[in-house]
C-alpha positions as CSV (number, residue, x, y, z in Angstrom):
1,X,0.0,0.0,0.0
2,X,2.9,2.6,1.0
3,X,4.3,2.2,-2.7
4,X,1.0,3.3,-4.3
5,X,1.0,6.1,-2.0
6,X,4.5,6.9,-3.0
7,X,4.4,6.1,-6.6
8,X,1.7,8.7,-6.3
9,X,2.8,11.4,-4.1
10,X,6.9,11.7,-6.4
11,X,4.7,11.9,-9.6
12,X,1.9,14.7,-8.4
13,X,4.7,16.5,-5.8
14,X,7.8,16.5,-7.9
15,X,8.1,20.6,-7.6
16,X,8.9,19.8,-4.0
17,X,12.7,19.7,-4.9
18,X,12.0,23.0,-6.9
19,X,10.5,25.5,-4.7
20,X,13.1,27.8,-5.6
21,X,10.7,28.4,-8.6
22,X,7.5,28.9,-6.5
23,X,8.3,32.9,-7.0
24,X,7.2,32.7,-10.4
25,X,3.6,33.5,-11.1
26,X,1.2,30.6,-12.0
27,X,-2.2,32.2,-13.6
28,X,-5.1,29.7,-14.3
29,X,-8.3,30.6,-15.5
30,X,-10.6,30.0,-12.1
31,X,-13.7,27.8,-12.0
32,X,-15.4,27.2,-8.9
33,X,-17.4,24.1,-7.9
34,X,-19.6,23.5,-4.9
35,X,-17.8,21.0,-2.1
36,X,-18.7,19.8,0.8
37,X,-17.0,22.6,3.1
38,X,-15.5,25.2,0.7
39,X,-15.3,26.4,-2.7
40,X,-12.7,24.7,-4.9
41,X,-10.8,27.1,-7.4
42,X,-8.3,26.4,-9.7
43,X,-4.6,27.4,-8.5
44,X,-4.3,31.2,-9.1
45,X,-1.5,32.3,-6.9
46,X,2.0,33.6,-6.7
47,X,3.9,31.6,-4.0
48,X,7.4,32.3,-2.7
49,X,10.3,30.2,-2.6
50,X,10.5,28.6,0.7
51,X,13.5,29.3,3.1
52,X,16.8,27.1,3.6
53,X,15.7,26.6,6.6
54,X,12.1,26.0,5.8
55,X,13.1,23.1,2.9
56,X,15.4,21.8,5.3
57,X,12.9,21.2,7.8
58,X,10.5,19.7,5.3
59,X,13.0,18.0,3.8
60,X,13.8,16.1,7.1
61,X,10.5,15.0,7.6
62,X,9.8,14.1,4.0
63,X,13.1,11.5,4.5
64,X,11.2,10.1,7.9
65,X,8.4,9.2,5.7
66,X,10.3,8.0,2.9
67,X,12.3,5.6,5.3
68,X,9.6,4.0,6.6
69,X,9.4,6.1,10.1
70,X,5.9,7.4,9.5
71,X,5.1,8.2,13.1
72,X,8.4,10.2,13.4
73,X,7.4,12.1,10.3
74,X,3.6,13.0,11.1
75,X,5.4,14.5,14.2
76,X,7.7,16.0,12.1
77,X,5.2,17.4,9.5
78,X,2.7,18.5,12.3
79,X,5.7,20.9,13.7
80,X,6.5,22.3,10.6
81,X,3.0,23.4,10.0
82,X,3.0,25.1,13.4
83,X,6.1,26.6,12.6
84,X,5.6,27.5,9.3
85,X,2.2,28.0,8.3
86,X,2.5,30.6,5.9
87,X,5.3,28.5,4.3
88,X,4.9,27.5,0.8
89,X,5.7,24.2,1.5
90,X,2.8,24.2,4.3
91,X,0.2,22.6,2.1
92,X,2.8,20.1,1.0
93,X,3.2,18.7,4.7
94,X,-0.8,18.9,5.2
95,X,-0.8,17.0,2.3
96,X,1.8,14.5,3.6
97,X,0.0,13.6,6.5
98,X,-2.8,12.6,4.8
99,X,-0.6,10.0,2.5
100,X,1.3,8.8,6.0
101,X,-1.9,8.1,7.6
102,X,-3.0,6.3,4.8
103,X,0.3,4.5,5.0
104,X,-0.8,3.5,8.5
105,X,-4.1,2.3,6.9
106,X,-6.2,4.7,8.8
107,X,-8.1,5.7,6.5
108,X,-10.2,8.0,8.0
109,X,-7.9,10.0,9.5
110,X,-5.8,10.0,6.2
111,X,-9.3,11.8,4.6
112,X,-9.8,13.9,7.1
113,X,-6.1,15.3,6.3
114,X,-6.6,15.7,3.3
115,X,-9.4,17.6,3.5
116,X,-7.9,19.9,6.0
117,X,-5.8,21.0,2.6
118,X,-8.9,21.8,0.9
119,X,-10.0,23.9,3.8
120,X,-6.7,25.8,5.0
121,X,-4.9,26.0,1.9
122,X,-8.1,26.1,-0.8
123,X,-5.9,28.0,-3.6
124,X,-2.7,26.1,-3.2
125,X,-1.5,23.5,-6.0
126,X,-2.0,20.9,-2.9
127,X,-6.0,21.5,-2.8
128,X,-6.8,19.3,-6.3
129,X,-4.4,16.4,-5.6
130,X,-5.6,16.1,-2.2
131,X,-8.6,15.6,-4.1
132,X,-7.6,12.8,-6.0
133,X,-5.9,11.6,-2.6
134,X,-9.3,11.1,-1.3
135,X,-11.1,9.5,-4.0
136,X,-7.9,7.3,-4.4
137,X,-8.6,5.9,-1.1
138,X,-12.4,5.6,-1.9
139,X,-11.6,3.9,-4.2
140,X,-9.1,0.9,-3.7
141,X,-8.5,0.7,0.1
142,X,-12.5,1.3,0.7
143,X,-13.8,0.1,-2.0
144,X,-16.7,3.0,-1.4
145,X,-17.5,3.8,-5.5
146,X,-20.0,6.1,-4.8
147,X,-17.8,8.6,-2.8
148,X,-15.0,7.3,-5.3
149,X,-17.3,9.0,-8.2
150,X,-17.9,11.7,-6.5
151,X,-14.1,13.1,-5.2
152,X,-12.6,12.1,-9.0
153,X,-15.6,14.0,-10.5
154,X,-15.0,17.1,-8.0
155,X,-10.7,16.9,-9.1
156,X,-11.3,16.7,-12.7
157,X,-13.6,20.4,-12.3
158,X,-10.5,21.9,-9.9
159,X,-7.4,20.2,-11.1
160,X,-4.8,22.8,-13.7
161,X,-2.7,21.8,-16.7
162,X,0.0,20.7,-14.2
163,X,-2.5,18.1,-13.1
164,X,-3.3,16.8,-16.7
165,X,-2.0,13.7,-16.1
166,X,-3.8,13.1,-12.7
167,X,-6.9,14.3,-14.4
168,X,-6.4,11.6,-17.2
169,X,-6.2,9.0,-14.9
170,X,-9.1,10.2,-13.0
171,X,-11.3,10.3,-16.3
172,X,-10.8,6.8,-16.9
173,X,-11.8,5.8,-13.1
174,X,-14.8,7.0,-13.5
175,X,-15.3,5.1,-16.9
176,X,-14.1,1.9,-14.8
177,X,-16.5,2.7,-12.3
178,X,-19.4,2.6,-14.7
179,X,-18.2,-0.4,-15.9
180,X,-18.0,-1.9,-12.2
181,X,-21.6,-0.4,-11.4
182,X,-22.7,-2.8,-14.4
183,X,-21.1,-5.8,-13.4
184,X,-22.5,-5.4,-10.0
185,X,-25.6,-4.8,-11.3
186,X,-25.6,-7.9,-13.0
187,X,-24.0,-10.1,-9.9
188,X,-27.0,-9.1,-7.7
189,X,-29.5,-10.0,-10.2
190,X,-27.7,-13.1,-10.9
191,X,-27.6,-14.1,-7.1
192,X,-31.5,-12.9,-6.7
193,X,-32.2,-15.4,-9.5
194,X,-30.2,-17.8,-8.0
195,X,-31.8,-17.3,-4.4
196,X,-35.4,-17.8,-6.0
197,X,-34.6,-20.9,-8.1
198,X,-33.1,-22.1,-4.7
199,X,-35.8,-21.1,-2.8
200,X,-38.6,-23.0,-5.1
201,X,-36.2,-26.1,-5.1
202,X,-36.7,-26.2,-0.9
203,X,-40.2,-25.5,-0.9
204,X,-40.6,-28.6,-3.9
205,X,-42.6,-30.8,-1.6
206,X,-44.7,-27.9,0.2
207,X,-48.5,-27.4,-0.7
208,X,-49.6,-30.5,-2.5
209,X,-53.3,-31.3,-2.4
210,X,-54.0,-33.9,-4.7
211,X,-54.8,-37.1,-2.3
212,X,-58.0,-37.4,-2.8
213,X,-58.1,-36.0,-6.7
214,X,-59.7,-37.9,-9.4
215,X,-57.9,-38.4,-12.9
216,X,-59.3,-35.5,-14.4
217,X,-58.3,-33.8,-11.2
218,X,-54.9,-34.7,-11.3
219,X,-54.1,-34.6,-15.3
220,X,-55.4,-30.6,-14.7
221,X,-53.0,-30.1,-11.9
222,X,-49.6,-28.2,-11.6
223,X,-46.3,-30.7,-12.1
224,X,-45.4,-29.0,-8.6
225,X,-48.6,-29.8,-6.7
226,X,-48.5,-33.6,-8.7
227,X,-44.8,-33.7,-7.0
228,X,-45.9,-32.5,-3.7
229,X,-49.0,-34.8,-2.9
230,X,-45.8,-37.7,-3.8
231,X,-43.8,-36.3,-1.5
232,X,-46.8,-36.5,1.0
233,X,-47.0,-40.3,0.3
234,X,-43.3,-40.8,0.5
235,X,-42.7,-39.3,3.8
236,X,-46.2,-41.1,5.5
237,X,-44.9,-44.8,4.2
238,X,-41.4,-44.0,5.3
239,X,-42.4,-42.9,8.6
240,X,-44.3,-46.1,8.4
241,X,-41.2,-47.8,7.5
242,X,-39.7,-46.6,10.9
243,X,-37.7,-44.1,8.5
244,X,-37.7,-40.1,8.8
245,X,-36.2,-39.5,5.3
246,X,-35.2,-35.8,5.1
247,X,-36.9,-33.7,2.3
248,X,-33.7,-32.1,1.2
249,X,-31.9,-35.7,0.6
250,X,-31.6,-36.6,-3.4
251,X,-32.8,-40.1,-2.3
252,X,-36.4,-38.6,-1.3
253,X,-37.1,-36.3,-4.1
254,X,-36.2,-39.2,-6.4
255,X,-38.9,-41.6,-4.2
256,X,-41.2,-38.8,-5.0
257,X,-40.7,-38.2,-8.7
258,X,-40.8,-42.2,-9.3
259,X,-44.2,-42.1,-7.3
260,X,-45.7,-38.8,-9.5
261,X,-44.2,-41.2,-12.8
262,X,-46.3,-44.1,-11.5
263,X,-49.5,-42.3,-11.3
264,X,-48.9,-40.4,-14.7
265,X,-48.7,-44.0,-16.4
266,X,-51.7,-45.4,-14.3
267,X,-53.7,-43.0,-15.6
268,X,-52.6,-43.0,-19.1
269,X,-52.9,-46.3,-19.6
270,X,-55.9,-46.9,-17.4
271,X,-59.4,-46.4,-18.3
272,X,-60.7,-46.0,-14.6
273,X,-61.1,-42.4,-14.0
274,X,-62.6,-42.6,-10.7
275,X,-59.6,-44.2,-8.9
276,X,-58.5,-41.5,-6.9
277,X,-54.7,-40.1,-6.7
278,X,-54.2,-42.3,-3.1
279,X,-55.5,-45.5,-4.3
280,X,-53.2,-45.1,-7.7
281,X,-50.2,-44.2,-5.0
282,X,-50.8,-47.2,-3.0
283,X,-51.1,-49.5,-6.0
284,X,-47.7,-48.0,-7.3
285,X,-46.0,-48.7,-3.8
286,X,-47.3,-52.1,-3.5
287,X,-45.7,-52.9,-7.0
């Protein structure tokens, strides 16, 4: 999980090393979108180059993370935004706690960083890739589409040309989402279908009323009530027997079908239509 996180964080943050450059004015054309706690604009800003002292700091903590000491470097992050919040590099560290949490797997908390980007640095070049930092985690460690949709939908509308290749990748989420929303789609109709089929398969020997039918009676009846009154007759002369067959066994729904077969041939071939369906049953068990 860490080396998704920091494939992801050296692709979208590689001006970290550059800062020297932050002096130079970036203009984007603004669009604001709605969110959930502030209004998202395109970077439009003119940022200074961070300190020595600053980048060093940063730096440090940046190395704890990348070595593995995650804890040491929240700590380490956490400072330098106390120390430094006006620093250029502020909404980098806010940024950076959100990928160590996730590190960590706490999700949650990893969001909630994240977001806190959004919130205290909305115009910074942090605010859209925290963005796709969020629905990132929606999608693969919480496999939670529907928030997944909605935070890639909400970076493509904020994200600048210097996130065009974050945006790509986020345009072609969203087509795999569809494409997953199908599939499930499909699964839980398959499984309801499956559910019902195995529902009507357990209830195969339930409701049968046919005992005392005549031919006419029985040649008018439904194959499932013809296999339930057999499965009446099966049970009452193994029980007879000294047996307690259960219904779900293969052996008792096959008693029961040969029974139902019996009675279809006895009154095919018979002439007598007033023998009724228990007499015909009894006749077949006999045999």
């Amino acid at each position: 999980m860490k080396r998704i996180f920091l494939v992801i964080f050296i692709i979208a943050s590689c001006n970290i090393g550059t800062r020297e450059n932050k002096n130079i004015e970036k203009v984007v054309q603004p669009t604001t979108i709605e969110s959930d706690s502030t209004k998202l604009v395109k970077p439009k800003m003119i940022e200074k180059a961070p300190s020595e002292k600053e980048k060093k700091f940063f730096d440090n903590a940046y190395n704890l993370w990348y070595n593995d000491r995650t804890l040491d470097a929240i700590k380490k992050f956490n400072d330098f935004i106390k120390l430094y919040p006006k620093s250029s590099l502020a909404d980098d560290a806010q940024r950076m706690l959100g990928t160590a949490y996730g590190n960590l797997e706490n999700y949650d908390q990893a969001i909630n960083e994240y977001k806190k980007v959004r919130i205290n640095y909305p115009n910074s070049n942090s605010t859209p890739l925290s963005i796709y930092d969020i629905a990132h985690i929606y999608y693969y460690s919480l496999n939670d589409f529907t928030k997944a949709r909605y935070y890639y939908n909400e970076f493509i509308n904020s994200a600048s040309e210097e996130n065009i290749k974050f945006r790509d990748i986020a345009v072609n989420q969203l087509k795999n989402l569809e494409e997953k929303a199908k599939i499930l789609k499909r699964k839980s109709q398959i499984e309801t279908s499956v559910i019902h089929t195995e529902m009507k398969n357990q209830s195969w020997y339930k409701g049968g009323n046919l005992h005392k039918a005549n031919k006419n009676e029985w040649i008018k009846a439904t194959e499932h009530n013809k296999l339930a009154t057999c499965a009446d007759f099966t049970m009452i002369i193994a029980k007879r027997n000294g047996k307690t067959p259960s219904v779900f066994s293969n052996e008792f729904k096959i008693a029961s079908e040969s029974l139902k077969e019996c009675i279809e041939k006895f009154y095919k071939f018979s002439g007598s239509g007033n023998t009724s369906v228990s007499q015909v049953a009894i006749i077949c068990i006999s045999n």
